[in-house]
Structures are given as structure tokens and as C-alpha cells.
N, C-alpha and C positions, 0 to 999 in steps of 0.2 A: 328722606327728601321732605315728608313734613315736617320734620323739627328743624330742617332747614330753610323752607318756607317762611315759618313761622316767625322765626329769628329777624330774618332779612325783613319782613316787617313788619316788627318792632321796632326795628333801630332806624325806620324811617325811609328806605330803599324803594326807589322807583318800581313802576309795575317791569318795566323794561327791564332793570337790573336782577328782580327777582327773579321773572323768566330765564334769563340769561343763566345765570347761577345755579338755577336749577339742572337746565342741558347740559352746561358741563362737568357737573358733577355725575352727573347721567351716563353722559358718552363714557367717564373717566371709569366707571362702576362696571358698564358694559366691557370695557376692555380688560378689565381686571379680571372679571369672575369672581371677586371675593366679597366679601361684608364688610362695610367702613371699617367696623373694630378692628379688622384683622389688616388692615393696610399699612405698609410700613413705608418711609422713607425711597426706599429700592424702587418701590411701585410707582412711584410720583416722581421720581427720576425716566424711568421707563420709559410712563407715558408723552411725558414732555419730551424727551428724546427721539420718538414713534413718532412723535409730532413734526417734530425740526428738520428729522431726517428722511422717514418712512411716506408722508403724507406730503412734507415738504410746505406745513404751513407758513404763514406769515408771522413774524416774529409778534405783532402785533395779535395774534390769534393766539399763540405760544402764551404772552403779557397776561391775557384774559382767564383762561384757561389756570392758570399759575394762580388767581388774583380769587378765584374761585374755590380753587381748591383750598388755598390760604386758609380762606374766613371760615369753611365749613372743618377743616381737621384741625388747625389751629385755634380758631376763634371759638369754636363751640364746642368739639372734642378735645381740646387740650393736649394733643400727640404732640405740637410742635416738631413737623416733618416737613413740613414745605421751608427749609431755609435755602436751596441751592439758587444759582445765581443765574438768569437764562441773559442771552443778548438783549443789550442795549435800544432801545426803541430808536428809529431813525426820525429826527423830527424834521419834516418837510417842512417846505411853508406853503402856505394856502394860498394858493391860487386864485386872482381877483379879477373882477372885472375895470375896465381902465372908466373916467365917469361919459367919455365918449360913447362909449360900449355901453355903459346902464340907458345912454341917451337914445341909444339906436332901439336896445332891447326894447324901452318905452315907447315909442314912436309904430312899431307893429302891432299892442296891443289893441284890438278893435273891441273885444267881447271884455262886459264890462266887469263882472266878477272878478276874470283873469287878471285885468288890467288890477284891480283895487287889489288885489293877493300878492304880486308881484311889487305892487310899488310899495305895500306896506312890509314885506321881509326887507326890502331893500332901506324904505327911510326909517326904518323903529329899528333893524340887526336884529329882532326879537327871532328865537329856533323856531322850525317847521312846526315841530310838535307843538307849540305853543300858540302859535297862527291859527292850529288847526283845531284845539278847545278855546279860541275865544271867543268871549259871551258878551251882545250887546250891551249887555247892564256892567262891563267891565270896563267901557270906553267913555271918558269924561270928555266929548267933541269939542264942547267949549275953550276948556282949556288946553286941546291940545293934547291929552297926556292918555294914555291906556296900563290897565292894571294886568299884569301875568299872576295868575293865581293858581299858587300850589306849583311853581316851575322846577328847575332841577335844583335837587336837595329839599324837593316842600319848602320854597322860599317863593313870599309874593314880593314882587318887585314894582317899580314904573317904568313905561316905557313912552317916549315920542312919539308923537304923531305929526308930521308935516303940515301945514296950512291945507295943501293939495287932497293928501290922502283924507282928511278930516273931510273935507267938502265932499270930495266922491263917495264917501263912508256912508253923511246923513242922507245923501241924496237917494241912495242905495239901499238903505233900509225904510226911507220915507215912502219908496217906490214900492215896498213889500206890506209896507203898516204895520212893521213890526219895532217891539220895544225890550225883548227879552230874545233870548236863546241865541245857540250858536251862530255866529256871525257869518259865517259861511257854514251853507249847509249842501247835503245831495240828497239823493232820494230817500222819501218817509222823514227828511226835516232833520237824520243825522250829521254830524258834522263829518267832514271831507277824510279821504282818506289819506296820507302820505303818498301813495303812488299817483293818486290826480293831482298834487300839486306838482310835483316830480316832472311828470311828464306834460303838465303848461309852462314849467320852465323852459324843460328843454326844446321843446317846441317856439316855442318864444324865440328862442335862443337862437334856432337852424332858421328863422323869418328874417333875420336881421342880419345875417348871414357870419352870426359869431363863431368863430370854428373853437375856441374854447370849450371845455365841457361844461356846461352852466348848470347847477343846482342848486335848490333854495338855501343850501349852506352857504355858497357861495358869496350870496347876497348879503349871508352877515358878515362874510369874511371881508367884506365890499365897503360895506356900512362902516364897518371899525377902522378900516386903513385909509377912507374917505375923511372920518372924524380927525382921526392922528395929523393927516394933511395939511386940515384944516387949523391948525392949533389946538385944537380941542384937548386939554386934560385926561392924560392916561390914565388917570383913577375914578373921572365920571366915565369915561369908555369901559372902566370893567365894570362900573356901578350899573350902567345901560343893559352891559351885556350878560349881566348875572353871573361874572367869574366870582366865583369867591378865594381863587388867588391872582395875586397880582401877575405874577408869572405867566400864567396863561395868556394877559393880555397884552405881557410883551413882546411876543411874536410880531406883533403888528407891526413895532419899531424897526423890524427886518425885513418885514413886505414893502412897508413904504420906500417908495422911491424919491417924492417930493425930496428931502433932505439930501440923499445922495448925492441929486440931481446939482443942491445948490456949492456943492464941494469943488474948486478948481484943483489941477492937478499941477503940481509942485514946477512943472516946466513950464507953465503958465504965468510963475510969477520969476520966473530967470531974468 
């Protein structure tokens, strides 16, 4: 597991993904009983079968799990044993909020922190994780723009800032006298954790009485299919949202409704 660590980062792998890699090769070792060397093809069948059937994961847990094993008996032991074919991943589509609903979400925030965290996942699409190490010397007010530093893939990117959110920003930290450090923080001046933003969404969410399930992912998924609506360029929309393939951010051509919407149907023009 430390040469598997180790590997994962070198070649640049999130703290998330390292972790992540590590467990499943973990669990995968626990259910063997054997030593990596001695793992053959059969084993890796098994256990992804134990999984699919037995445990009755999520094919998308099944995907991970596979994706892990991969990198660590292929990529670095060189067995080439993970070639088998597991199902298909289902691709849903994400789930949005309509901009009535962003309007109402908005309209309950009282507490002001809450208020500036929410408006800023929703007008930048920038990920939770990313909201939640940013640092005020990373926010250019003036002009509008904020730097993600070190995001997914260690890529620094730019991101938007609203007229709105900009103003509640300076006011927000002119009110603290501060010029550096995490821009949202909690106690001891650390910055927030994933479960307190989590749960000011979705609080947020049940005040405005959205029966949706609302999370800060949400809000990007919100922010992009809002852009698309808007005309906005599906290649500054992945450049915003740090897709580094186009692909990904074409799902949003199939959330959006505006377009659908402007479609008459063939008996219309009889």
C-alpha cells in the first residue's frame, strides 16, 4: 500500500483519490487473504462479482473499485489482469434548480456568511471543495474574478464573481480586518468543513420550501445549465467549470430546457 501511495502521488492524484485507492485495494486484499503477487485474474473477477451480486453494490461503486484495482496491478505491477468488462455506468442528468427557485433559495438567506457561500457556489459553479480552501489573497474584487488554486487535476483556473457577491465579499472581510487566510472559516480560523456547507444548503433549501434535494453540487449543475440558457459558449462553460474534457460539459445541452422549449411540434405547423 506504500508503493501504492507513493505512485498515486507522483503522478499528481488528489489527496481524495489517493485515499480512495488505497481502501479499495484494502477491502479488495481483505477479501482475498492473499499477497498482491499471488493475485491472479480469477480473484479480480470474484471480487467484482461478490460486489455486483453478493453486497449488491452500485455499479458506479463496482466502476471505482475496478478503476483501482486497475492502476495498482496493472499500472505498477504489470500483471495485466483487470481487462474484464463490468456494466455500463448509467448517466443521469443532474438535477437543477429552475432560476425562480435560486430566486427563492436567495430571498431566505438572513445570516450573512450563509448568504455570501451560497450565492458564491451558485454565481462562480466553482466545486464545494474549492469554496472551501479559498483564500482572500486568491480574490481579485475589483475585477471581478477569483483564482482556484491547485483544483482538480492541480490545475489553477479563474473563476467569476458577480457585481453582488463581490460587494458582500469586501464588506465581509472589511468587517473582520482581514486581508489573508481562508475566506470562510470556523472554529481556531480553520476553514469549513464539507458537512457545514452541506447542511446550509439544504436548510436553505426546506426555508424556501424547495422539495428538491438541494446540494452545493447542485448549484454548479445550476450555474452551467443557467450559462447554456443564456447563450453563453460551451467551451468558456467547461473553461469556468474546470472540465478538462469537452464531454463532460455536454450534459448540460440535455438539462437545458430553454431550447426544447423554443421547438414547435410538427401539428403546429399543419
Amino acid at each position: 500500500m506504500k508503493q501504492l501511495q507513493t505512485e498515486l502521488k507522483l503522478r499528481g492524484f488528489s489527496e481524495r483519490t489517493v485515499q480512495t485507492y488505497l481502501y479499495q485495494n484494502q477491502k479488495f486484499l481483505e477479501f482475498n487473504h492473499k499477497k498482491p503477487e499471488e493475485i491472479q485474474e480469477i480473484d479480480i473477477k470474484e471480487y467484482l462479482g461478490h460486489m455486483l451480486s453478493d453486497k449488491k453494490d452500485a455499479h458506479t461503486s463496482v466502476a471505482l473499485a475496478k478503476a483501482a484495482l486497475k492502476f495498482y496491478y496493472d499500472e505498477i505491477l504489470k500483471k495485466n489482469i483487470v481487462t474484464l468488462k463490468t456494466p455500463k455506468l448509467a448517466r443521469k442528468l443532474p438535477e437543477i434548480l429552475t432560476k425562480e427557485e435560486v430566486k427563492r433559495l436567495l430571498t431566505t438567506l438572513t445570516h450573512t456568511k450563509s448568504r455570501i457561500i451560497i450565492k458564491l457556489l451558485y454565481s462562480s459553479g466553482i466545486r464545494l471543495s474549492e469554496c472551501l480552501h479559498l483564500k482572500i489573497e486568491d480574490l481579485e474584487l475589483g475585477n471581478k474574478i477569483g483564482w482556484v488554486r491547485g483544483g482538480k487535476g492541480n490545475k489553477d483556473r479563474m473563476f467569476i464573481l458577480s457585481e453582488d457577491v463581490s460587494a458582500e465579499i469586501l464588506h465581509y472581510i472589511n468587517a473582520q480586518n482581514r486581508r489573508s487566510g481562508y475566506l470562510f472559516t470556523g472554529s481556531g480560523g480553520n476553514h469549513l468543513t464539507p458537512r457545514n456547507i452541506q447542511k446550509m444548503v439544504k436548510k436553505a433549501a426546506q426555508n424556501a420550501g424547495i422539495q428538491k434535494q438541494i446540494t452545493p453540487h447542485k448549484l454548479r449543475h445550476s450555474f452551467a445549465t443557467h450559462l447554456l440558457e443564456s447563450g453563453t459558449d460551451i467551451r468558456i462553460i467547461q473553461e469556468l467549470l474546470g472540465h478538462s474534457n469537452l464531454q463532460t460539459t455536454q450534459i448540460y445541452t440535455k438539462v437545458s430546457q430553454q431550447q426544447l422549449r423554443k421547438v414547435k411540434s410538427p401539428l403546429d405547423s399543419l
